[in-house]
KEDO-123544 format. One record per residue: residue number from 0; residue in one letter; x, y, z of N, C-alpha, C, O, CB in turn; chain. Coordinates in nm, 2 decimals, padded with zeros to 4 digits. Each point is the difference from the previous one (the first is absolute). Glycine has a CB too. Layout:
REM residues N
<rec NUM,"a",<X,Y,Z>,<X,Y,Z>,<X,Y,Z>,<X,Y,Z>,<X,Y,Z>,"A"> ...
REM end
This chain:
REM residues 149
<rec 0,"x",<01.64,-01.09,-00.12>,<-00.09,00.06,-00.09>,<-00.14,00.04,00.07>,<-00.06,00.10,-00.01>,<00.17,-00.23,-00.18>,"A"> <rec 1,"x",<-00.13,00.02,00.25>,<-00.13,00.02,00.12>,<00.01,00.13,00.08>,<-00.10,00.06,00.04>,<00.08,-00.31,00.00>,"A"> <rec 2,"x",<00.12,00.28,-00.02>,<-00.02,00.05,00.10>,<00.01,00.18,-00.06>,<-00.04,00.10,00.06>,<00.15,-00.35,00.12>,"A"> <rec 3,"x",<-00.06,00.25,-00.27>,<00.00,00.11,-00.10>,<-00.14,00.06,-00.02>,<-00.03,00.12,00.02>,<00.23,-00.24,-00.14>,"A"> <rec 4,"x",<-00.28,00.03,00.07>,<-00.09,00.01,-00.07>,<-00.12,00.05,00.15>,<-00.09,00.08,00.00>,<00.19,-00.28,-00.26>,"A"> <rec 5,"x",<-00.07,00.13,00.33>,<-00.04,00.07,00.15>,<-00.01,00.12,00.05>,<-00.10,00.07,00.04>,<00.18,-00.22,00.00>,"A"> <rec 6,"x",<00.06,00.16,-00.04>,<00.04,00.16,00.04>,<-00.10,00.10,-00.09>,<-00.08,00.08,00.04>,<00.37,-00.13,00.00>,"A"> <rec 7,"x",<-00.27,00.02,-00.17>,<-00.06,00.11,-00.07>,<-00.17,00.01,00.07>,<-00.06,00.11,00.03>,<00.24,-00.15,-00.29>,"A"> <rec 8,"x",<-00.24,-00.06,00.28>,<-00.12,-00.07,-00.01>,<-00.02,00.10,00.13>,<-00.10,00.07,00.00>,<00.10,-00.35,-00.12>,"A"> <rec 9,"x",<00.07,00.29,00.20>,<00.03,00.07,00.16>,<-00.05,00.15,-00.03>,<-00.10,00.06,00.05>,<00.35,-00.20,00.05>,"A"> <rec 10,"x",<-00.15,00.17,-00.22>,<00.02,00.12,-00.01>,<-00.07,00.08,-00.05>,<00.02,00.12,00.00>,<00.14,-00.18,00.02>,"A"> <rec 11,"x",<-00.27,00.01,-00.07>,<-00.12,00.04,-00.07>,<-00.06,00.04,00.14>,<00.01,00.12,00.04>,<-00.02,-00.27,-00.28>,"A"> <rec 12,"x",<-00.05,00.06,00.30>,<-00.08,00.06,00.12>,<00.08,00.06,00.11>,<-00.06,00.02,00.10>,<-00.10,-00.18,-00.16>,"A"> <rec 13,"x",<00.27,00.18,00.05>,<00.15,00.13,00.07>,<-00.08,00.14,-00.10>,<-00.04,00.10,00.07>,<00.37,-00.29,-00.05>,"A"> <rec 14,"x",<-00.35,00.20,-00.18>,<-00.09,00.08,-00.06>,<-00.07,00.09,00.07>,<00.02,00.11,00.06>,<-00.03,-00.26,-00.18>,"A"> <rec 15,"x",<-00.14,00.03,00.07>,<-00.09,00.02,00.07>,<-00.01,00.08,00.13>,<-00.01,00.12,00.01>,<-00.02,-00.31,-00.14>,"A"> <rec 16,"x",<00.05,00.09,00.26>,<-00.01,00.04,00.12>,<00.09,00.19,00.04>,<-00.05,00.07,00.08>,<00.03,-00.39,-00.05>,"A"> <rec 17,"x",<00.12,00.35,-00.09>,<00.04,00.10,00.04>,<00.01,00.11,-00.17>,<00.07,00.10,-00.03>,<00.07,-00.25,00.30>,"A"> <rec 18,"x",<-00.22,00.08,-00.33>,<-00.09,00.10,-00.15>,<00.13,00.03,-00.08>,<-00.01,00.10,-00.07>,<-00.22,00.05,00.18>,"A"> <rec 19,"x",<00.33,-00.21,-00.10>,<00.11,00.08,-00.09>,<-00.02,-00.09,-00.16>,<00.02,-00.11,-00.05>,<00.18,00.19,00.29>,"A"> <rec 20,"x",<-00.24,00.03,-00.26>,<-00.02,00.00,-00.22>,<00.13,-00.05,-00.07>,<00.02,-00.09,-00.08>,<-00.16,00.34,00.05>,"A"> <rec 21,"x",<00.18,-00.19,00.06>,<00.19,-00.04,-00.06>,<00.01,-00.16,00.02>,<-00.01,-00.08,-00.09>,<00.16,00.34,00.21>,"A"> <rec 22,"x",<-00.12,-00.28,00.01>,<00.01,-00.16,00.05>,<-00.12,-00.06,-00.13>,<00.04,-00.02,-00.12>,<00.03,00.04,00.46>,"A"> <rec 23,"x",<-00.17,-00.03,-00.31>,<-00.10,-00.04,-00.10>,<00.04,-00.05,-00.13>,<00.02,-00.11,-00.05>,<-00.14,00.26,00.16>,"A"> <rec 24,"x",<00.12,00.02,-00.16>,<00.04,-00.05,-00.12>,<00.10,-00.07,-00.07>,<00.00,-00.04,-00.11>,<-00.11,00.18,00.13>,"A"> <rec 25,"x",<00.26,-00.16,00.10>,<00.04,-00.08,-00.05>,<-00.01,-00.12,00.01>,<00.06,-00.08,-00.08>,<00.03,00.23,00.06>,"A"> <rec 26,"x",<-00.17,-00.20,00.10>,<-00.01,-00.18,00.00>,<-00.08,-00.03,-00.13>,<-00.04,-00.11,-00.03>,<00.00,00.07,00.31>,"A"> <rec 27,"x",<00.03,00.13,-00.34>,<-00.11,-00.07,-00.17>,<00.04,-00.01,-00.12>,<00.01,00.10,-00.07>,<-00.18,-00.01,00.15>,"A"> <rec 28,"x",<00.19,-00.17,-00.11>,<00.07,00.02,-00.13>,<-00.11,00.08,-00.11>,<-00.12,00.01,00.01>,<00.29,-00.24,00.04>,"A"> <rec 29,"x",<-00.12,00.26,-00.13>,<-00.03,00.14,-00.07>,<-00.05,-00.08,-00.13>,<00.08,-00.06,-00.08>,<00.12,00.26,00.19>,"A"> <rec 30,"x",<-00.34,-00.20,-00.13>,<-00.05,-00.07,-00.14>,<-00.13,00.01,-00.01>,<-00.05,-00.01,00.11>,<00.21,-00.16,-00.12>,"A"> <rec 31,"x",<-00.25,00.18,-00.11>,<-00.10,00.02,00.00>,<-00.09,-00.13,00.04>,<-00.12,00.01,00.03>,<00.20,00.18,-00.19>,"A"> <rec 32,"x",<00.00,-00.35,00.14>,<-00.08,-00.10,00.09>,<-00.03,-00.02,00.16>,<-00.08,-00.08,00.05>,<00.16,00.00,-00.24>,"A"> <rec 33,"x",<00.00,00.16,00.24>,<00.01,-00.02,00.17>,<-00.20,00.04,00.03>,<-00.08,00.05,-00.08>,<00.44,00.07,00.15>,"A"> <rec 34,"x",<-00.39,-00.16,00.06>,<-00.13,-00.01,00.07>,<-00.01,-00.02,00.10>,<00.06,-00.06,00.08>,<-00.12,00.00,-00.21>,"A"> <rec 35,"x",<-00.06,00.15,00.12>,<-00.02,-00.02,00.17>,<-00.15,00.03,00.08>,<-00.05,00.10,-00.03>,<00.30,-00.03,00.04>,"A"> <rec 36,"x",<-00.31,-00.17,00.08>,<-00.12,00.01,00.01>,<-00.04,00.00,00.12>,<-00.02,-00.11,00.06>,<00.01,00.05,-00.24>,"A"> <rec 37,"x",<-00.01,00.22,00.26>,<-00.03,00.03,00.09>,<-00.09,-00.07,00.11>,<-00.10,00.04,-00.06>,<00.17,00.13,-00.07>,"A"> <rec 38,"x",<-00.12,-00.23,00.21>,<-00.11,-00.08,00.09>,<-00.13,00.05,-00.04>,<-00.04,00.10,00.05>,<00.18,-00.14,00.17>,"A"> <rec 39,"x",<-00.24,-00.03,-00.34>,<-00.10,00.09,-00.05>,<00.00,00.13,-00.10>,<-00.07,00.09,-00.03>,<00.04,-00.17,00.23>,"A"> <rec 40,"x",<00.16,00.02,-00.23>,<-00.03,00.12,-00.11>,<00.04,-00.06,-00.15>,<00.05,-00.11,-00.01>,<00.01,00.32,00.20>,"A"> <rec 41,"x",<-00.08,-00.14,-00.26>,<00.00,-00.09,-00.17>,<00.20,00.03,-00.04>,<00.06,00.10,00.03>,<-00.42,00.01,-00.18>,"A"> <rec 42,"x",<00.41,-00.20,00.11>,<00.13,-00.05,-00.05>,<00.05,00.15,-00.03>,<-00.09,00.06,-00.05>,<00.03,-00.32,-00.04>,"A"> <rec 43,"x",<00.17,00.33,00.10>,<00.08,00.08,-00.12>,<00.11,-00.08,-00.02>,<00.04,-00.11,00.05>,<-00.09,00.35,00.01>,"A"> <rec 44,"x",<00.10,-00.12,-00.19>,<00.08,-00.08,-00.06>,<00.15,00.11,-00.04>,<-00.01,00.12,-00.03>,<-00.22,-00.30,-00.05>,"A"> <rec 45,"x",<00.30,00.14,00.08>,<00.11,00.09,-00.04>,<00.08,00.12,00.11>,<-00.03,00.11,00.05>,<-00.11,-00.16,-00.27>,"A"> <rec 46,"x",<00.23,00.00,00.21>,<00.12,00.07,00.12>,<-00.08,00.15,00.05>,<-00.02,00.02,00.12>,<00.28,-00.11,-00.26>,"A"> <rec 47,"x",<-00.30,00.20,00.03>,<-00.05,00.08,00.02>,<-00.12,00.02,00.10>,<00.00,00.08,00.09>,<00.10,-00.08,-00.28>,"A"> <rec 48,"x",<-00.20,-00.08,00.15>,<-00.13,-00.04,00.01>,<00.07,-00.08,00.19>,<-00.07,00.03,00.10>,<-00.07,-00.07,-00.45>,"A"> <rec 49,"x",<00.21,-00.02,00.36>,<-00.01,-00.10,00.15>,<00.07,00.14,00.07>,<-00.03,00.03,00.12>,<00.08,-00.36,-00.18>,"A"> <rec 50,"x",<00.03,00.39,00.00>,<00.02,00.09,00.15>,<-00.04,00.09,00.03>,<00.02,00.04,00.11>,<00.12,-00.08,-00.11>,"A"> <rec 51,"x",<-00.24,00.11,-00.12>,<-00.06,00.10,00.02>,<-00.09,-00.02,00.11>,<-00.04,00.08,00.09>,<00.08,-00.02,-00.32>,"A"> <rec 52,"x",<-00.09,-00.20,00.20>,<-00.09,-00.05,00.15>,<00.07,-00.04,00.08>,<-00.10,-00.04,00.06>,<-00.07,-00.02,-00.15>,"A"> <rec 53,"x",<00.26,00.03,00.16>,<00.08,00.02,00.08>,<00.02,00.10,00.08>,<00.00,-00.01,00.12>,<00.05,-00.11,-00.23>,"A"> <rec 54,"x",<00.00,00.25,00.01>,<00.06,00.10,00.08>,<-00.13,00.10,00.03>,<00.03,00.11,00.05>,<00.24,-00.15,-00.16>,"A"> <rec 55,"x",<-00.40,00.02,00.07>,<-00.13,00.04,00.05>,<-00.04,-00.06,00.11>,<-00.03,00.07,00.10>,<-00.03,-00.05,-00.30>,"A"> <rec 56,"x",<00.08,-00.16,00.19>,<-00.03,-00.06,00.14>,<00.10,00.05,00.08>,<-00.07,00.03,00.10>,<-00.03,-00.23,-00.17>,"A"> <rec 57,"x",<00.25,00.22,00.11>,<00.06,00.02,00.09>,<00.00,00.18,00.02>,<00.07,00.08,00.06>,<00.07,-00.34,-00.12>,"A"> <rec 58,"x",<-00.21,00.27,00.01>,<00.00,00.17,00.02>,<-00.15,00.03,00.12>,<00.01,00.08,00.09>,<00.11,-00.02,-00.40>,"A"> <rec 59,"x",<-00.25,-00.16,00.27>,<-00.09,00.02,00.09>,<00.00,-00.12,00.09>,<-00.12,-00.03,00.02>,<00.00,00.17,-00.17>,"A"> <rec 60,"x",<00.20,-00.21,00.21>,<00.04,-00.08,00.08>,<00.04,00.06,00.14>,<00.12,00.03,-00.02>,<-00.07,-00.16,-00.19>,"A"> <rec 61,"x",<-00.09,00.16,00.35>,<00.08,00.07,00.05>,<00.13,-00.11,00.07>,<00.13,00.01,-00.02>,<-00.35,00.18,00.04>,"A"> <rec 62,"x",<00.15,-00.28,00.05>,<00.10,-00.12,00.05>,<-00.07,-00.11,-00.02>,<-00.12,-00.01,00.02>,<00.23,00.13,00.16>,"A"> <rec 63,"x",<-00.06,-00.20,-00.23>,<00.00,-00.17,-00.06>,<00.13,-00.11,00.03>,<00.11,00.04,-00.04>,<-00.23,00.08,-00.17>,"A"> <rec 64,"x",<00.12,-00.24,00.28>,<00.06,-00.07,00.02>,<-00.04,-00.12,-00.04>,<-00.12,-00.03,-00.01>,<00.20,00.16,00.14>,"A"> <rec 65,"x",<00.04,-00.21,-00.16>,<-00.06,-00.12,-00.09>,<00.11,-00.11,00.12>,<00.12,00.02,00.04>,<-00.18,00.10,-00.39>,"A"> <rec 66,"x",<00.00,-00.22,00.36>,<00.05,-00.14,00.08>,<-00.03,-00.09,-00.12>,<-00.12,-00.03,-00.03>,<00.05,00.07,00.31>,"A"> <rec 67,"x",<00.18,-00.09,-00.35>,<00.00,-00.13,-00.06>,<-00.02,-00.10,00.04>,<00.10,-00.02,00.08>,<00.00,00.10,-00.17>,"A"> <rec 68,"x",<-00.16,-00.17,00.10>,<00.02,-00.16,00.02>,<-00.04,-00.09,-00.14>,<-00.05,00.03,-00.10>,<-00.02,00.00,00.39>,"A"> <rec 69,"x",<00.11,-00.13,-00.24>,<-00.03,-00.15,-00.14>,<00.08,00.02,-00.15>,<-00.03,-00.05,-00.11>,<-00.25,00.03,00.20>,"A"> <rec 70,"x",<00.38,00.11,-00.04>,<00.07,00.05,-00.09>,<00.09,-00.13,-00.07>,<00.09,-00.07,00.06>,<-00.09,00.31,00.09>,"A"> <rec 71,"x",<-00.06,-00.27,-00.34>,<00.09,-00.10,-00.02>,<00.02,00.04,-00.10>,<-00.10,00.05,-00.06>,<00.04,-00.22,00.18>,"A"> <rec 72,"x",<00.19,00.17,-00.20>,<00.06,00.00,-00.14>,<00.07,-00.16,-00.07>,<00.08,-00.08,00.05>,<-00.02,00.36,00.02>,"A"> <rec 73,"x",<-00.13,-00.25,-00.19>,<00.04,-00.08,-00.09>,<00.10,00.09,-00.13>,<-00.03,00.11,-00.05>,<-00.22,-00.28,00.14>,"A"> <rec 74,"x",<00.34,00.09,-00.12>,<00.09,00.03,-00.14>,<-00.03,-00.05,-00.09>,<-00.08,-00.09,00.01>,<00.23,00.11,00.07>,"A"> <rec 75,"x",<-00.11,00.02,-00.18>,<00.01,-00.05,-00.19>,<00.12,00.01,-00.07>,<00.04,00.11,00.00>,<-00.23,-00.01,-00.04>,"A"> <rec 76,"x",<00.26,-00.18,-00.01>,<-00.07,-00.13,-00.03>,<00.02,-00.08,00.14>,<00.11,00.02,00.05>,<-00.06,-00.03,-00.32>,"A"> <rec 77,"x",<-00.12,-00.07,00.34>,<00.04,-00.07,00.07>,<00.14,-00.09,-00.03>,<00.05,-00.04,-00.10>,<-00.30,00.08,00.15>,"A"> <rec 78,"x",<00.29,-00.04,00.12>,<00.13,-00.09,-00.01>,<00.12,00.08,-00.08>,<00.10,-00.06,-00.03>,<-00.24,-00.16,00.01>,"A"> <rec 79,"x",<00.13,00.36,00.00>,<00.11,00.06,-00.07>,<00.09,00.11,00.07>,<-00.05,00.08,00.08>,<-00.10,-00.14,-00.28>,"A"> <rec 80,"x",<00.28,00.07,00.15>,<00.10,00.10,00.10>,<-00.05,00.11,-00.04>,<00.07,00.08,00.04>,<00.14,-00.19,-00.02>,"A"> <rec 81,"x",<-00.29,00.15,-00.08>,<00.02,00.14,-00.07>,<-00.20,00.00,-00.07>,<-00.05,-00.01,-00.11>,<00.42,00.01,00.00>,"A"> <rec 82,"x",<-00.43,00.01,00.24>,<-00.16,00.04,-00.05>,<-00.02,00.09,-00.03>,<00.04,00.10,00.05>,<-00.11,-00.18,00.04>,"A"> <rec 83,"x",<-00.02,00.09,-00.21>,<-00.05,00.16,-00.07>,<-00.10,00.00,00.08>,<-00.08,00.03,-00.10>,<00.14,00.00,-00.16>,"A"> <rec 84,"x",<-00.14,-00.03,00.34>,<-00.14,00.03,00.04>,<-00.03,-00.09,00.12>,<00.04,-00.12,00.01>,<-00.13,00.18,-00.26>,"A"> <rec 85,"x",<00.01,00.03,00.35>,<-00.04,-00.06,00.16>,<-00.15,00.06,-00.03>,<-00.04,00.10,-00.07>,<00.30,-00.08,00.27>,"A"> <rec 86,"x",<-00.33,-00.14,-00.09>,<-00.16,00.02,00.03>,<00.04,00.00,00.14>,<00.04,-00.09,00.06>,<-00.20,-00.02,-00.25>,"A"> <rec 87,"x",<00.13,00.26,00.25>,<-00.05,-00.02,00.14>,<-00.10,00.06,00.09>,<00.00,00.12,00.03>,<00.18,-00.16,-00.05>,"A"> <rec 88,"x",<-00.29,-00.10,00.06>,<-00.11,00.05,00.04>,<00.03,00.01,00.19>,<00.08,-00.07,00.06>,<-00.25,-00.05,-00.32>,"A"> <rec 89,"x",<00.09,00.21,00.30>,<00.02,-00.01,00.11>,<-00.17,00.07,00.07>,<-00.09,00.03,-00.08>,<00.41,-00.01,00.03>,"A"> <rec 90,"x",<-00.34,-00.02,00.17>,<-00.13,00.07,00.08>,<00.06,00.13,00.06>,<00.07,00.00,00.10>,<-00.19,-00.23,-00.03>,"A"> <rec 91,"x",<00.06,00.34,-00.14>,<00.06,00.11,00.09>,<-00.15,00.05,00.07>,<-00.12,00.01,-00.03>,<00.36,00.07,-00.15>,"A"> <rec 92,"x",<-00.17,-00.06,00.31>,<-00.08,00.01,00.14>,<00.02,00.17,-00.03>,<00.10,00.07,00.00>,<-00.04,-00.34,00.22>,"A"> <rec 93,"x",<-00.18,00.30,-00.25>,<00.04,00.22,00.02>,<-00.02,00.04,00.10>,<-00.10,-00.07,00.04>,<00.05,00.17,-00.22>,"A"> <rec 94,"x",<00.10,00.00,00.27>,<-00.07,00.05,00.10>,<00.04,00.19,-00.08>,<00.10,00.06,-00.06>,<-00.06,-00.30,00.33>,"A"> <rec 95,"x",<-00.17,00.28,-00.25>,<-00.04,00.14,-00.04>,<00.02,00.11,00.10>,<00.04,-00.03,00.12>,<-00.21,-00.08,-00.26>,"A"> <rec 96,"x",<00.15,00.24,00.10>,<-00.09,00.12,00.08>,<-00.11,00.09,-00.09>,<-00.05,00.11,00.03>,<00.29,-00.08,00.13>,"A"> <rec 97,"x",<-00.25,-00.08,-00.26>,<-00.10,00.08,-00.11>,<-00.15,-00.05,00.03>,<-00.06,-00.10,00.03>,<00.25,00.09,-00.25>,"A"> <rec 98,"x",<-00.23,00.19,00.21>,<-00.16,-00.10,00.02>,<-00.03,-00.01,00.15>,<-00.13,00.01,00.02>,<00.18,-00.18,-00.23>,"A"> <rec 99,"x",<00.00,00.16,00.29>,<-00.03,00.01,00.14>,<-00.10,00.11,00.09>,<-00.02,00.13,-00.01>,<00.25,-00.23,-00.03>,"A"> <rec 100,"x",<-00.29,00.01,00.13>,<-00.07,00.15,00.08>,<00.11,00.15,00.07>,<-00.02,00.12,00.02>,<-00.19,-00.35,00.09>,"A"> <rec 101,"x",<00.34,00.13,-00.09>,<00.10,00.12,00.10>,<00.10,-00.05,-00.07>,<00.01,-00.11,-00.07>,<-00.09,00.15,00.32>,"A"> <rec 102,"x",<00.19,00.06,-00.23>,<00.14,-00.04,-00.03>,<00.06,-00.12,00.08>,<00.08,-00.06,-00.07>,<-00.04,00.31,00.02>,"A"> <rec 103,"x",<-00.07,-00.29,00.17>,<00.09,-00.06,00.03>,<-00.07,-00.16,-00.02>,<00.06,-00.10,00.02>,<00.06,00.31,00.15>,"A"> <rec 104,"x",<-00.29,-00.20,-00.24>,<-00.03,-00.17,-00.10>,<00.03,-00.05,-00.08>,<00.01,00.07,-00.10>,<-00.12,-00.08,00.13>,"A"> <rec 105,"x",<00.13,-00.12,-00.02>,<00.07,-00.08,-00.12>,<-00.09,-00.09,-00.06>,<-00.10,-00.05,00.06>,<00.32,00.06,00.05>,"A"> <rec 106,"x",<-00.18,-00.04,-00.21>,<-00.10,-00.11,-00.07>,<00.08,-00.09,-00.06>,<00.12,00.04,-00.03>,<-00.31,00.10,-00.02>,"A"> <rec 107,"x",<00.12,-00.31,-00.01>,<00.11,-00.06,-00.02>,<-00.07,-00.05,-00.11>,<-00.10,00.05,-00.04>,<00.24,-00.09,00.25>,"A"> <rec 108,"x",<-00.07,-00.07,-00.27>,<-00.01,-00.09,-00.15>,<00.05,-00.08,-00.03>,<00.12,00.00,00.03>,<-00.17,00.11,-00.10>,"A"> <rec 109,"x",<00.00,-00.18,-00.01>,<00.09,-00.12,-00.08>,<00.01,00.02,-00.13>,<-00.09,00.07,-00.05>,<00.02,-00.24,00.18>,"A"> <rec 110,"x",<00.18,00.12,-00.21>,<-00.03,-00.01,-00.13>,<00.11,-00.16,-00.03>,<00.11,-00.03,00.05>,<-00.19,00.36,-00.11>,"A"> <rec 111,"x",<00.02,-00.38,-00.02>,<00.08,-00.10,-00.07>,<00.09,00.09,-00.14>,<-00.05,00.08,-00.07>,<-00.16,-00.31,00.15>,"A"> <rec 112,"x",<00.38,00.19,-00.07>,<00.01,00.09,-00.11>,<00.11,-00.12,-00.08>,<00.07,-00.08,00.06>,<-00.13,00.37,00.08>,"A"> <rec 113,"x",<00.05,-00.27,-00.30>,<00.13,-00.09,-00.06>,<00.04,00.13,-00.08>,<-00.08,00.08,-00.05>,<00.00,-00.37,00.02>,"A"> <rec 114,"x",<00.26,00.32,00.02>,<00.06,00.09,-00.03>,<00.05,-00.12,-00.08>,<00.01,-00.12,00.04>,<00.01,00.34,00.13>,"A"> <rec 115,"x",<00.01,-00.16,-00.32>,<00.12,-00.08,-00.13>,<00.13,00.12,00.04>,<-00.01,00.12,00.01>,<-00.19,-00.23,-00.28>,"A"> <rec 116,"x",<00.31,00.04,00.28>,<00.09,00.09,-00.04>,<00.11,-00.09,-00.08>,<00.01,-00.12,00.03>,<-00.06,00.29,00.17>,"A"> <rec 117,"x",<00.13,-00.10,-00.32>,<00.05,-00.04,-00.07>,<00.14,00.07,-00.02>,<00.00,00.13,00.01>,<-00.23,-00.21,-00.08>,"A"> <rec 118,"x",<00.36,00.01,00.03>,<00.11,00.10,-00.03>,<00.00,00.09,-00.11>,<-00.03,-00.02,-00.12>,<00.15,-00.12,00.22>,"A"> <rec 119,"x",<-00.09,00.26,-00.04>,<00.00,00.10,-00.09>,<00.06,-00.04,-00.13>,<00.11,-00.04,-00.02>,<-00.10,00.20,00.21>,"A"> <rec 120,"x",<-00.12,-00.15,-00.28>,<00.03,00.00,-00.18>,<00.12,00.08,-00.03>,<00.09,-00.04,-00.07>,<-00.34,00.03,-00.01>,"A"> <rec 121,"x",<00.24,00.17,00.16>,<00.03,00.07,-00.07>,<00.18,00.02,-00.03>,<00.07,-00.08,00.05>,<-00.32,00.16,00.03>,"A"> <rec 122,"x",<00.29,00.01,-00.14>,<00.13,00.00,00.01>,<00.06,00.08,00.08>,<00.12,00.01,-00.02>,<-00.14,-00.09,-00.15>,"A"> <rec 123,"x",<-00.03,00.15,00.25>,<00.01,00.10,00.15>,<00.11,-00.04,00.03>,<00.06,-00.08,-00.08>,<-00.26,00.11,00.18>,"A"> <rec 124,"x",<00.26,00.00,-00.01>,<00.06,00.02,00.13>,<-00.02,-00.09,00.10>,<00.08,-00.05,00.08>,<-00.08,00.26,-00.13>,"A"> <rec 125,"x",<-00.12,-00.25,00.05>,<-00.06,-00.10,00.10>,<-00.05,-00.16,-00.07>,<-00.03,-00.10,00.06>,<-00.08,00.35,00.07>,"A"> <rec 126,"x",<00.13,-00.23,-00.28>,<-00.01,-00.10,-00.02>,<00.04,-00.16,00.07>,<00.11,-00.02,00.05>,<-00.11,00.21,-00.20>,"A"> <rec 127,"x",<-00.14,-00.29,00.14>,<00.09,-00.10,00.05>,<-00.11,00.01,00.20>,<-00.02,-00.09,00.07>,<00.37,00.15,-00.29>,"A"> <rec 128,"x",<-00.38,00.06,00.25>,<-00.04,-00.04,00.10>,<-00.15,00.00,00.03>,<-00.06,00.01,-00.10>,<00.27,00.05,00.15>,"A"> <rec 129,"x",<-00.26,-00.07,00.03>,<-00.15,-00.09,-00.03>,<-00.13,00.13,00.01>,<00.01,00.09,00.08>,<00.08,-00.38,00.06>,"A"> <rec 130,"x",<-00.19,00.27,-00.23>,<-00.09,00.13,00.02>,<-00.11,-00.05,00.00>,<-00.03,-00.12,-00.01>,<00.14,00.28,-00.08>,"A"> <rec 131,"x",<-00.18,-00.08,00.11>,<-00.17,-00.02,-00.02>,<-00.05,00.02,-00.12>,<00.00,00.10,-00.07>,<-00.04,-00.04,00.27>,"A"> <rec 132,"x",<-00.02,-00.19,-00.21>,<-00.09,00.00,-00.14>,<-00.12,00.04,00.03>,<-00.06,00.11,-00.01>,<00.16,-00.29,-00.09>,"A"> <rec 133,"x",<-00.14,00.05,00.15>,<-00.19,00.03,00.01>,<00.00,-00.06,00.21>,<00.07,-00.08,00.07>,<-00.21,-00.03,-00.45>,"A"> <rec 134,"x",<00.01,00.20,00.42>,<-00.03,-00.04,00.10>,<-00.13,00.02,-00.01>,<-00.07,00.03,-00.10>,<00.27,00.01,00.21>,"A"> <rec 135,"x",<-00.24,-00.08,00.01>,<-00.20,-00.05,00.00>,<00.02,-00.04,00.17>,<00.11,-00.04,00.05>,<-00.20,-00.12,-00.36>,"A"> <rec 136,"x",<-00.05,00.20,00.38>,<-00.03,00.06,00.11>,<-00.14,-00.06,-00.02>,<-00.04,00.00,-00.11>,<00.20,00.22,00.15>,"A"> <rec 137,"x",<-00.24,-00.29,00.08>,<-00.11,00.03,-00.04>,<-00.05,-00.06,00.17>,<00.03,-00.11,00.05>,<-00.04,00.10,-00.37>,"A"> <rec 138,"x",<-00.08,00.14,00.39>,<-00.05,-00.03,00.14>,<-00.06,-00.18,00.03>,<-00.07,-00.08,-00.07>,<00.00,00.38,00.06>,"A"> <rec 139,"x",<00.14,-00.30,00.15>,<-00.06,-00.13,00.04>,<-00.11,00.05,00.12>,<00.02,00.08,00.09>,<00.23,-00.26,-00.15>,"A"> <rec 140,"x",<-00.38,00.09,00.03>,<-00.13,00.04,00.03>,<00.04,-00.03,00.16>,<00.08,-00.09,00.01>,<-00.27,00.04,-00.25>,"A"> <rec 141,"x",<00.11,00.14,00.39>,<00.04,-00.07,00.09>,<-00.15,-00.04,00.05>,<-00.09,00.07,00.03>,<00.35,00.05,00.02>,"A"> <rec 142,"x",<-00.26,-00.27,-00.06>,<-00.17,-00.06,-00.02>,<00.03,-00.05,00.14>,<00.07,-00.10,00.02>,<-00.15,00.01,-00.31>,"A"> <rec 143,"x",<00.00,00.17,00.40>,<-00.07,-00.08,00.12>,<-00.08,-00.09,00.03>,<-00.11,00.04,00.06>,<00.16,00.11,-00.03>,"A"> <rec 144,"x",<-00.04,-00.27,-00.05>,<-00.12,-00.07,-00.01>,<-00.02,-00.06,00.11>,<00.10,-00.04,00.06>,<-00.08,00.01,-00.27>,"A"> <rec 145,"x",<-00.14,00.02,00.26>,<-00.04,-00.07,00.18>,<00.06,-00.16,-00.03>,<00.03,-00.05,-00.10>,<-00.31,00.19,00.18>,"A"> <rec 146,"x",<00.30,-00.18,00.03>,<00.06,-00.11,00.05>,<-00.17,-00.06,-00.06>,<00.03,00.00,-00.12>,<00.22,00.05,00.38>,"A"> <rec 147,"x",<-00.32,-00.07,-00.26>,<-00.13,-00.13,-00.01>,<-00.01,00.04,-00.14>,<-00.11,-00.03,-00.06>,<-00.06,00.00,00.31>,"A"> <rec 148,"x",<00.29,00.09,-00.35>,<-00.07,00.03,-00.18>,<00.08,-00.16,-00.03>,<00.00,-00.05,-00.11>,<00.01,00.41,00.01>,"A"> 
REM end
């Protein structure tokens, strides 16, 4: 089940990184409660509303790569063969090209991020396999502080 709920988790930022809308939209399940809240920016809400920002951002994105680490998921109910719902927070390390003095600079970032994904409610076709509910992003500060603070 872990490892399910992974893949998809993957496949979101497989999305992202090479901008395909299609892929996107299907990791989400389709409901006016789903959310999502960009690094600094105020919550949306509703399937509509999360990919429309999505597929805005992957449109003025030129190249973006994301390095996961501290990647950990938890299930619901705990201890059970058959979880409706995973929390997995992880540190995604970005490396950019937006924004740069030249094409060939890069810039980088942190963000701390927890993605919910839950099995699809619906009665699809795909029912039964795990989507995105709500996710949340939010930059980790990079604070240089002198060795004598």
């Amino acid at each position: 089940m872990t490892a399910e709920a992974l893949a998809v988790h993957r496949a979101f930022y497989d999305a992202v990184e090479t901008g395909d809308v299609d892929l996107m939209a299907s990791l989400w399940v389709d409901d006016p409660g789903t959310s999502c809240v960009h690094p600094g920016a105020v919550p949306l809400r509703g399937t509509a509303h999360v990919l429309r920002s999505w597929t805005v951002l992957m449109a003025n994105v030129g190249y973006i790569q994301f390095f996961l680490t501290d990647v950990d998921v938890v299930t619901f109910p705990r201890g059970s063969d058959e979880p409706t719902a995973a929390t997995i927070t992880c540190t995604e390390n970005i490396l950019s090209g937006e924004g740069m003095s030249s094409p060939e600079a890069f810039a980088g970032g942190k963000a701390v991020c927890t993605s919910i994904l839950v099995r699809d409610p619906s009665g699809s076709r795909t029912a039964g396999d795990w989507k995105l509910w709500s996710r949340h992003a939010s930059p980790i500060a990079d604070l240089h502080l002198r060795e004598d603070d």
